[in-house]
C-alpha positions, 0 to 999 in steps of 0.5 A: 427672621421669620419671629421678627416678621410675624411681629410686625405684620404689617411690614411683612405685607409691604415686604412681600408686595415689595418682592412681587414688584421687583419679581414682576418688573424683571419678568416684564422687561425681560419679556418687551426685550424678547419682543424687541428682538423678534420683531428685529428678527420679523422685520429682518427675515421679511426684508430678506423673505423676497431674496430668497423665496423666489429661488428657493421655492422653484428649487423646492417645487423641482418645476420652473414654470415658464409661459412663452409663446408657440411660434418660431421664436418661442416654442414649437414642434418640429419632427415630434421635437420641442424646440425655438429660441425662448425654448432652449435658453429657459431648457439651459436655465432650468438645467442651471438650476437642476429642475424640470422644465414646465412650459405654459403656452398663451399667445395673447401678450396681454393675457400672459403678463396678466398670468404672470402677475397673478403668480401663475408662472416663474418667468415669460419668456417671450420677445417683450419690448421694453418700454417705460410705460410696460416698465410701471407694472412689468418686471423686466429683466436684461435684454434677451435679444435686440429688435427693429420693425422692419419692411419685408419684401422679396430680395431684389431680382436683376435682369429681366425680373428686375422690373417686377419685383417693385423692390424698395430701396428705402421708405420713401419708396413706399409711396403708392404701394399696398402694405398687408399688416396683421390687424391690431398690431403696433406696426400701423401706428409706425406706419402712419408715423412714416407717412406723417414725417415723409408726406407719401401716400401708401395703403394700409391694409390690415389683416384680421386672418393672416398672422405676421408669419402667415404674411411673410410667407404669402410675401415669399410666394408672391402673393403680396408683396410688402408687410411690416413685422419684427426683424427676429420674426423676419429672420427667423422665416428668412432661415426657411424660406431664403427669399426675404429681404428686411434691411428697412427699418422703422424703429431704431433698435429696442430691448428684448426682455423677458419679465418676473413677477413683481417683488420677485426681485431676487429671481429677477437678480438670479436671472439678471446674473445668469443672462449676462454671462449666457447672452455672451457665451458661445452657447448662446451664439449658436442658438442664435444662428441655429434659429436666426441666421441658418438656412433650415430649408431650402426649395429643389424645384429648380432643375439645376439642383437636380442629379445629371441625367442617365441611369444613376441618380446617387452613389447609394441607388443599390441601397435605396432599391434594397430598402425601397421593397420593404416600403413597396414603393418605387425607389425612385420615390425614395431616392427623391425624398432622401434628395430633398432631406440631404441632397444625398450628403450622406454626413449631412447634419441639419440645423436641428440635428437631424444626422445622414441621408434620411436626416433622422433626429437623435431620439428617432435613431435611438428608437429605430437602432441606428448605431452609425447615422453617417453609414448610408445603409444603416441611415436608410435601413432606420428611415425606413422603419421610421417610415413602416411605423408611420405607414402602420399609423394609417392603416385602419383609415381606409386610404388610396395608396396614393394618399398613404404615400402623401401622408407618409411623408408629411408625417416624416417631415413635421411628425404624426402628431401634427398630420393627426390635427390637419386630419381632424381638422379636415373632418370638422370643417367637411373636407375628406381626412383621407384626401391630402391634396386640396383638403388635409394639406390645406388645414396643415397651412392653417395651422400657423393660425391661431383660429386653428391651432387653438381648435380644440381639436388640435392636440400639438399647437401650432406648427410650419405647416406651409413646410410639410405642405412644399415638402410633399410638393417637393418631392412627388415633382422630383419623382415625376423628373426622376421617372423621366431620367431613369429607368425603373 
């Protein structure tokens, strides 16, 4: 063969050509078909990438990052705790999916979707109205909750107090009345719609200063007596302060949703699926009359809620008195502060958890070895030593007793941290820090207020501190009756 082809050179050349365009044409094709195949593949995988990227990364990562707002429904502290509604449901999600729970707080609506588009977080987890025009560039989720605007007023008095309540029946009863509402907020514009549709005439008065909370609870006091907000937001004061009426409403019913970011269609899937069965579960129904429907606090100052007159004030007087020499303070002042805690209900358990007669919080009873929370000596042995640590946080600050005492008590209520702000609050605006009454306890109120809670001074957020401020009220009143009722 090879002497055949050296014969004829030429076609030896044709041959070989031959054999390298065959050789050539197969490698060719066999490389367009893998070409073919991987850009399937490509095309596949990028189809699936969304489906499965969101989840995975947060897994992954270990961190579901959230950004929710710091009030009542969102986020908030309470005796040193995180807790609020938005707080818990992302808490059992990320529990769900076995990661840590990373919390962003941006109380600006506007400015915590736009973090959330730009990828900054997994979820907000806020009370987001939905509505078709958000729905164009948020990524909805299922209903988290239902909502209405509603009127808040003060619930109707009879008798003699009937006349000055001004309660309202309906809408139309607004007519030549005064409404405080946050400024900037949506509630004008359905205001404005009630007058156009009704033909009454009332005022609308804005608020640059005062939030929707801040207003409820200037409603509650008596300060003012009609203003519009959210019915959770209502609800969820309602539970602390119990005066509060809100069966008016102006909007119908509208959807609660939290948001994703765009193209996170399968974390949207994820949760989508994973509300649908919490939002039905019992969980679920506790949370929410945990922060909706549960009386947290209640004011004692009514004389009727006092104990009888004579020489006992409780069951547990000798343990008081035991305990009360430690903090070297009157035990009377002690006996009034567990009343305002449990009413000296020894098996008393709060809506947040607080167990017994000092109402100590599970991770504070850890700290301070309480075994048996429901033991009424053993409850008022930890409180105390709570209340020693507290008193040790003020000791290089150079206060009268007295104002020790009041501190003392506003940081047992609301915790350290809070107290620690309202101080340096006081010093920054030229009040005395050492001082409680008429100056620090002014700057703990101040701070449900953003121009305050937002200070950079502030290190705990925002915070009831209207709560701290009736509690010390509360209590030093009642040892003023006390005193009066029996003997030291």
């Amino acid at each position: 063969m090879l002497s055949f082809l050296k014969s004829y050179p030429k076609l030896s050349l044709a041959i070989a050509i031959g054999l390298i365009v065959i050789v050539f044409s197969i490698i060719w094709e066999t490389s367009e078909n893998h070409k073919q195949t991987s850009s399937e593949i490509t095309s596949d995988s990028e189809v699936a990438k969304p489906a499965a990227w969101r989840i995975n990364s947060i897994v992954q990562r270990g961190k579901l990052i959230a950004i929710t707002h710091n009030n009542t429904t969102g986020y908030f502290i309470y005796k040193g705790l995180p807790m609020g509604m938005h707080y818990d449901m992302l808490k059992i999600l990320s529990k769900k999916l076995d990661v840590e729970l990373e919390i962003i707080v941006e109380d600006d609506i506007d400015s915590a979707i736009a973090m959330l588009n730009a990828g900054k977080a997994d979820i907000l987890a806020i009370d987001l109205t939905y509505t078709k025009q958000r729905n164009s560039f948020i990524n909805f989720t299922l209903p988290v909750g239902y909502n209405k605007q509603v009127i808040v007023q003060r619930k109707r008095a009879y008798g003699k107090k009937a006349k000055k309540t001004k309660f309202l029946k309906r809408a139309l009863d607004l007519d030549g009345k005064e409404v405080h509402i946050q400024k900037g907020s949506i509630f004008q514009s359905e205001l404005e719609h009630v007058k156009d549709i009704t033909g009454i005439e009332f005022n609308i008065l804005p608020d640059s200063f005062h939030t929707q909370e801040e207003l409820i609870l200037m409603v509650s006091s008596g300060q003012i007596d009609y203003t519009v907000c959210d019915a959770r937001v209502a609800m969820a004061n309602q539970a602390f302060v119990g005066n509060l009426d809100y069966h008016i409403s102006l909007t119908v019913e509208q959807k609660l949703c939290w948001a994703v970011p765009p193209k996170a269609d399968s974390l949207r899937n994820y949760i989508n699926s994973w509300l649908s069965n919490c939002t039905h579960s019992t969980k679920y129904a506790v949370l929410n009359n945990k922060y909706f429907k549960t009386t947290h606090s209640s004011s004692y100052k009514d004389k009727k809620n006092l104990p009888s007159r004579g020489g006992q004030l409780s069951p547990y007087d000798k343990i008081i008195k035991k305990y009360a020499k430690e903090l070297d303070w009157d035990w009377r002042l002690l006996a009034s502060m567990i009343y305002q805690e449990s009413r000296f209900n020894p098996k008393s358990i709060s809506w947040a958890g607080a167990q017994g007669l000092m109402q100590m919080m599970p991770a504070t009873a850890a700290r301070f070895n309480l075994e048996k929370p429901f033991n009424p000596d053993d409850n008022i042995r930890a409180g105390v030593a709570f209340l020693k640590w507290i008193e040790k946080q003020f000791d290089d600050a150079g206060m009268a007793e007295e104002e020790k005492t009041k501190f003392m008590l506003a940081s047992y209520n609301v915790g350290f941290g809070h107290v620690s702000d309202a101080r340096k609050l006081a010093k920054k605006n030229g009040k005395d820090e050492n001082i409680w009454s008429e100056s620090t306890d002014t700057f703990m109120i101040l701070k449900a207020n953003p121009q305050y809670y937002h200070d950079p001074v502030v290190k705990y957020g925002y915070c009831r501190g209207n709560e701290p401020y009736n509690y010390v009220v509360h209590i030093l009143n009642r040892y003023e009756d006390y005193m009066n009722l029996v003997d030291e």
